[in-house]
N, C-alpha and C positions, 0 to 999 in steps of 0.2 A: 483592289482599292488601296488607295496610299495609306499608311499610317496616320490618325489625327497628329496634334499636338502631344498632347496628355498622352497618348501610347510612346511617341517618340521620346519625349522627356521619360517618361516610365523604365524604356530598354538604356536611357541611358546612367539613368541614375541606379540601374540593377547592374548593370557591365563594373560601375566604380564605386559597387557599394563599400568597399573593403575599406577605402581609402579614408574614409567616413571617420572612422576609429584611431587612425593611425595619424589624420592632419591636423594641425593646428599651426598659430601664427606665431611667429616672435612676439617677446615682450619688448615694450616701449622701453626704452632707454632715454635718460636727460638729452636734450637739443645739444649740440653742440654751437660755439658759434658760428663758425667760418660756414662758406657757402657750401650745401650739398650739394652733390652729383644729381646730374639730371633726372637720375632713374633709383629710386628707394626702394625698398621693400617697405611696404606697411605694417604695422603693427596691431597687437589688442591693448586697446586701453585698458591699464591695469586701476588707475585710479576715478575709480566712478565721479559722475558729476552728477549732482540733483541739475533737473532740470528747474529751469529758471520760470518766474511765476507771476502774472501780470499785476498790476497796482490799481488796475481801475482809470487809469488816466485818460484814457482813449473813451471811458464809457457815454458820456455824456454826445459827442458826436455820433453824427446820424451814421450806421453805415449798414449793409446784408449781407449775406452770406450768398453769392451766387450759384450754388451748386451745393450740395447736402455735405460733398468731399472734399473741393477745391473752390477757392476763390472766395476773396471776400472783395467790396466794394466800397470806399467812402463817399458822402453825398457832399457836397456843397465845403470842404476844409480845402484851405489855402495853406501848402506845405509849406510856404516860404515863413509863415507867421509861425508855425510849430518850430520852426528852426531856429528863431529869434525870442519866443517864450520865457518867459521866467523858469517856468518849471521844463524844459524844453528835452532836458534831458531825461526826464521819467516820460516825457511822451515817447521819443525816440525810441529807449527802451523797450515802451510798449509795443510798439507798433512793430520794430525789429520781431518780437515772440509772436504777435499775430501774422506776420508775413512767414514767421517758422511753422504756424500751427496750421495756416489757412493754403499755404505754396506759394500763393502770389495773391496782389493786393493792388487794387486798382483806383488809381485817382483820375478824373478830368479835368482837364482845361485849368492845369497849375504856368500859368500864361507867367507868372512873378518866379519861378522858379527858372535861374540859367546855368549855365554849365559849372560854374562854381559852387552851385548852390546845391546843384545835384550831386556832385561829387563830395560836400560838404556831408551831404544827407545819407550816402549809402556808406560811406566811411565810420561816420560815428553808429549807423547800426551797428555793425560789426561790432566796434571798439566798445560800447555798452551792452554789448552780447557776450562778452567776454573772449574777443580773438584774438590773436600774440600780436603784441606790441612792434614785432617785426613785418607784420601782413600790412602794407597798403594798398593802392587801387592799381590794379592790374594794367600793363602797355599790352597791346596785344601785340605779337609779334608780324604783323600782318596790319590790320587795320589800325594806324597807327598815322602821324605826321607826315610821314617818309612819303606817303600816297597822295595822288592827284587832288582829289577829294575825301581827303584824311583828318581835313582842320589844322589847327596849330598845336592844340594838347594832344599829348601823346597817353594822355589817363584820361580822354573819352574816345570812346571808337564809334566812329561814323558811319551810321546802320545805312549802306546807300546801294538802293537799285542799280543806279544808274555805273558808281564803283563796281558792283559786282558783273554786270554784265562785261566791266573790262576785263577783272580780274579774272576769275573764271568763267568766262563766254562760254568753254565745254559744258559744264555742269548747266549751264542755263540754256545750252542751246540742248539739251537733250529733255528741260523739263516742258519747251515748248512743241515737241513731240507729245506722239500719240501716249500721254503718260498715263499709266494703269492705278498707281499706286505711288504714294507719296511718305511713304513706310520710313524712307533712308534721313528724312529730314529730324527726327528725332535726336535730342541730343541735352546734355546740360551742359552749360559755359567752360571752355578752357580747362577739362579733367587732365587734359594730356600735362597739365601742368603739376608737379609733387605739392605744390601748396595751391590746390585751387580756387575757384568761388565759393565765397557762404552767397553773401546778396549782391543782385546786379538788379540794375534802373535802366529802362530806357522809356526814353521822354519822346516820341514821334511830332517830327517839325515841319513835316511834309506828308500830306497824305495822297491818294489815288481817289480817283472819283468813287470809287467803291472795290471792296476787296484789300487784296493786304492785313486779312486779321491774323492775330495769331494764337494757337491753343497752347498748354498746359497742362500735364498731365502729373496725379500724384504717385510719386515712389513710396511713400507707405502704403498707399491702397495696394500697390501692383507686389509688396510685400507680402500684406493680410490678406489677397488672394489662392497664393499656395501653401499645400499642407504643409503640416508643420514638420515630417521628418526631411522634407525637401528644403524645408525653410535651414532646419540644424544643416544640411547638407553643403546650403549656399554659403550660410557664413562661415564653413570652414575653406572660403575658397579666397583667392587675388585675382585682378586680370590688370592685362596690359592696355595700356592709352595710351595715343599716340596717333596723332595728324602731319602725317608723312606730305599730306594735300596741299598742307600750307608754302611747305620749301619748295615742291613740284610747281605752285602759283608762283611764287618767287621767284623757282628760275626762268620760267619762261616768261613773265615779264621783265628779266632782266634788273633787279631789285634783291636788296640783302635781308631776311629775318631779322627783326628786334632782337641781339643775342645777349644783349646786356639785361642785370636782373630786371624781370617787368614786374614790378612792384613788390616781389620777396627776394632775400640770398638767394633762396634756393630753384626760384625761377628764372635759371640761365643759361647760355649756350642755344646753338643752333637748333640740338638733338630735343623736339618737342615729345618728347614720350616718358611716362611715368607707370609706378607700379601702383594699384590701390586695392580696396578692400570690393570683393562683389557684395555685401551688405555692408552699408554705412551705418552709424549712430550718427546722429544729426545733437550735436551736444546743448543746446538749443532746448528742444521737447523732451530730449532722452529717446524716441520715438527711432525703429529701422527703417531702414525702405531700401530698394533693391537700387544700387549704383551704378552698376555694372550696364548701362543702355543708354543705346544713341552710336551714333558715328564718330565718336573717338574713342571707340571701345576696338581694340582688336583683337581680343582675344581673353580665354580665362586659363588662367597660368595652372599647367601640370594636366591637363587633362589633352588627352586624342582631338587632332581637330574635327572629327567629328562630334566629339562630343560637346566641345565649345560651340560649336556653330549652332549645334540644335538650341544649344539653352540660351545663348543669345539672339535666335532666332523668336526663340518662345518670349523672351522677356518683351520684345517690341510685340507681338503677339499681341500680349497681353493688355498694352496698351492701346493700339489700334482695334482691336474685338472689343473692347470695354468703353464704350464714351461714355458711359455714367462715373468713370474717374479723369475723365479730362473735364476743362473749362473752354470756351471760347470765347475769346476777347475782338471786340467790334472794334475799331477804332475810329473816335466819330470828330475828335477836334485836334486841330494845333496843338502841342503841348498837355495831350493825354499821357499818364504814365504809366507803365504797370514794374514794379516790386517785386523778386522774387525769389525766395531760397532756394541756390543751386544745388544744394545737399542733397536736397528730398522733392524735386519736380525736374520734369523735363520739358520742353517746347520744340513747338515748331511753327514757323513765319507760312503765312500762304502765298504761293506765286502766282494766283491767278491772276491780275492785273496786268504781269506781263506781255507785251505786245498786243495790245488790246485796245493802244488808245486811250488810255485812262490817267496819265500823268506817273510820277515818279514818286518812291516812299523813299521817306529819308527819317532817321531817327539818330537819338545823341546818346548814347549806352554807355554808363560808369560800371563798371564791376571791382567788387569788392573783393579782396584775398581774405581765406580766413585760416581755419588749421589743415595740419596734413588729415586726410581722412581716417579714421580708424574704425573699429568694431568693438565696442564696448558690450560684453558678454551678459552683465546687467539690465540693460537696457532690453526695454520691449516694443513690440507693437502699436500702433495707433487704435487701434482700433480695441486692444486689453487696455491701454493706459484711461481711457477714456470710459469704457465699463467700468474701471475702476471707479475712477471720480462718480461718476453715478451712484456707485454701490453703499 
């Protein structure tokens, strides 16, 4: 009989125990200004941050919690009018720290809300979240003007079937095969990038007669799930990111990668790959959750690649075995949106609608740049921070 999980992660965390002792990360050093290199080493945040603390502003609107871990919900708020508010920017805020506490945060039928106005809205998250004055909204190097079905802004990327089915036909023509498992679609927004997402919005403008929902998974849960000398184990670790897919899409349709900065200095050049932290601090809650997962993960730096394979094997694992830490989101109108901290959640789109006769999904995605990621040694848990507040 094959080894489980839990045994396999077991032999490999005994093969590298030594290393336990002996690893640790650079310290942070001042930014400099001029543009970094594609590829950083990450650091440990040496200067803690209190996390940041709600005001109440939000309270008075209706909203739920949809799931005990992830996902909250507002009923009946019209974003366009919080954006225009007197008080507008204590709502922002708020709402920024509940999309940090909750993962993702879901409004309907914001029909008054357009592409200006969403890019308005995920922007000043950030910027009243406290994110360097250098981070703006992300180009994608890929989904971007340059494309068929791209739009005109090059800081909203156009969520579109019908795009994807040109761009990568391969990838889609193997998900309409006999497909087992949907494991590889996991992922959080543009890591391959050295300064990558805090919050990204997408506003769906097009839907499929049914199908096309998309799930949610939280990274602190899928942290608070392993022991804790496994947990000290992770965060003395880095891995590599990096979507080699996207220049592979490029050249075979004959098209150049966005190489110019996409909305940071330090987002630039052809070469889409970056080093980061496999435990994040989400500066936000102060709260970990594991980073290192999804498909622009390629690897966890310094270790045997067997050894990287299994624990990144396990971390998706973890996710797909667990749907009491995912959410799933229906999508039922025009101009539904969902919110979500790419720090600390992952997602992934459902393709079943595909070839099925059921029409085309199309959506209008801002994402927001925030800090390079780090590992703040202070910093805890979701699941202690919150015992705390109790206690």
């Amino acid at each position: 009989m094959a080894p489980s999980v839990s045994e396999t992660v077991s032999q490999v965390t005994d093969e590298i125990h030594e290393k336990i002792a002996t690893k640790s990360l650079p310290v942070q050093t001042e930014a400099k200004e001029e543009a970094a290199p594609a590829v950083q080493t990450p650091s440990v945040e040496t200067q803690h941050k209190e996390p940041l603390k709600l005001s109440g502003a939000l309270d008075h609107f209706e909203s739920f919690d949809v799931t005990p871990v992830i996902g909250r919900e507002f009923v009946g708020v019209n974003l366009a009018k919080w954006l225009k508010a007197p008080n507008s920017d204590e709502l922002i805020r708020d709402l920024a720290i509940t999309i940090s506490q909750r993962g993702v945060v879901f409004f309907r039928k914001q029909d008054d809300v357009t592409n200006d106005l969403q890019k308005e809205l995920v922007q000043r998250l950030g910027q009243l979240s406290g994110k360097p004055s250098t981070s703006g909204l992300h180009i994608h190097p890929v989904s971007n003007s340059g494309r068929e079905l791209g739009g005109k802004d090059d800081e909203i990327s156009v969520i579109s079937s019908e795009q994807a089915k040109k761009i990568y036909r391969d990838k889609l023509l193997f998900q309409t095969e006999k497909k087992q498992s949907g494991k590889e679609g996991w992922h959080s927004d543009i890591t391959f990038e050295p300064v990558p997402s805090d919050y990204a919005l997408l506003r769906l403008t097009q839907l499929p007669k049914t199908g096309g929902d998309t799930l949610w998974a939280s990274g602190y849960e899928v942290y608070d799930r392993i022991s804790t000398p496994v947990q000290k184990f992770l965060e003395s670790l880095t891995a590599t990111y990096a979507q080699p897919k996207f220049n592979e899409a490029a050249e075979k349709n004959g098209f150049k990668i966005y190489s110019a900065p996409r909305g940071a200095p330090e987002n630039v050049g052809e070469v889409l790959e970056a080093v980061h932290p496999v435990v994040r601090t989400n500066p936000v809650t102060g709260w970990k959750s594991i980073f290192a997962l999804g498909h622009h993960v390629q690897r966890i730096n310094d270790l045997v690649e067997g050894e990287s394979s299994a624990l990144l094997k396990w971390f998706v694992r973890l996710v797909v075995d667990n749907h009491d830490l995912q959410v799933r989101h229906r999508w039922q109108n025009a101009n539904d949106l969902a919110i979500w901290d790419n720090r600390s959640v992952y997602h992934v789109a459902t393709p079943d609608y595909l070839d099925q006769d059921l029409g085309e999904r199309t959506g209008q995605r801002a994402v927001s740049l925030g800090e390079r990621p780090y590992f703040d040694p202070q910093s805890t848990g979701r699941r202690e921070a919150l015992a705390k507040e109790k206690a």
